[in-house]
C-alpha positions in Angstrom: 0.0 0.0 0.0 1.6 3.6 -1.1 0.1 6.5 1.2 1.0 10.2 -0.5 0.3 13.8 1.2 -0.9 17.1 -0.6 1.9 18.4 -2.6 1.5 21.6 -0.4 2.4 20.4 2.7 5.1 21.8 3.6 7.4 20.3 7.1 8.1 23.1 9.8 10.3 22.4 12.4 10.3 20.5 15.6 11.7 21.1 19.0 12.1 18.6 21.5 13.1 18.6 25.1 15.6 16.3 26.0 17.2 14.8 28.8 20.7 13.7 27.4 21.2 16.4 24.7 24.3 14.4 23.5 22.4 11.1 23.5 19.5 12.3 21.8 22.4 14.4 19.3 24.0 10.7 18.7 20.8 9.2 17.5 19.6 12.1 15.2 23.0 12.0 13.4 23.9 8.5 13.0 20.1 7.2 13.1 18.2 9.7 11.4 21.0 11.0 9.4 20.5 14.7 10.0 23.6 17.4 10.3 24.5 20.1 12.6 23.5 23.3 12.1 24.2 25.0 14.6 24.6 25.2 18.3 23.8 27.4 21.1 25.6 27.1 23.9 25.3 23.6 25.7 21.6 23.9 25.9 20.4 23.1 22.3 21.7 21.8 18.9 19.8 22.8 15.9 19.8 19.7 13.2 19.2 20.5 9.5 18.5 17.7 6.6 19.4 19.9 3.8 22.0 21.9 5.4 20.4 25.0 5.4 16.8 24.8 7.3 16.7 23.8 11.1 14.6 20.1 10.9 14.6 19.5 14.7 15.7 21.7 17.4 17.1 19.6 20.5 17.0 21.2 23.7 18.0 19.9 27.0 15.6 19.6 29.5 15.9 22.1 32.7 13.4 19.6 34.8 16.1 17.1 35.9 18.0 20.2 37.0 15.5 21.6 38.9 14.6 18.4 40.9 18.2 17.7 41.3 18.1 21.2 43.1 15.2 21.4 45.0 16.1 17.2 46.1 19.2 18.9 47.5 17.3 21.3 49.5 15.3 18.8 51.1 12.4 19.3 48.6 11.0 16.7 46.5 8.7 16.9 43.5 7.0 13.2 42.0 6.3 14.2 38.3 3.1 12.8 36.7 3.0 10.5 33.7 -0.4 10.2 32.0 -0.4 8.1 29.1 -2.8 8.7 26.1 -4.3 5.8 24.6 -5.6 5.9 20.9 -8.4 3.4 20.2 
């Protein structure tokens, strides 16, 4: 079975949070096949397929950070997961 899209559909770009920035920059490269484009600081890695528009944007996550911080100062958070299910 071939499926198609509408010859105007165009692909913007994606950002994800992330958090192992180089992990998640070691799959998109040798994986997915997509290039650097550019980096900003340590926080996030712009990845390009064409070598000129940004594809995916990876940033890394600030939560680990954050509970890391607050678990330090005798704080603790319990994130929620909820899970979507499709039928």
């Amino acid at each position: 079975m071939t499926y198609s899209i509408h010859p105007n559909t165009k692909l913007g770009e994606v950002k994800l949070r992330v958090s192992n920035l180089e992990r998640s920059l070691l799959f998109y490269e040798n994986i997915v096949g997509l290039k650097v484009l550019s980096r900003s600081r340590e926080n996030s890695v712009a990845l390009t397929a064409d070598g000129v528009s940004p594809l995916v944007i990876l940033e890394r996550s600030r939560m680990r950070n954050r509970l890391l911080q607050e678990a330090m100062q005798g704080y603790t958070i319990m994130p929620f997961c909820c899970q979507i299910v499709l039928r």
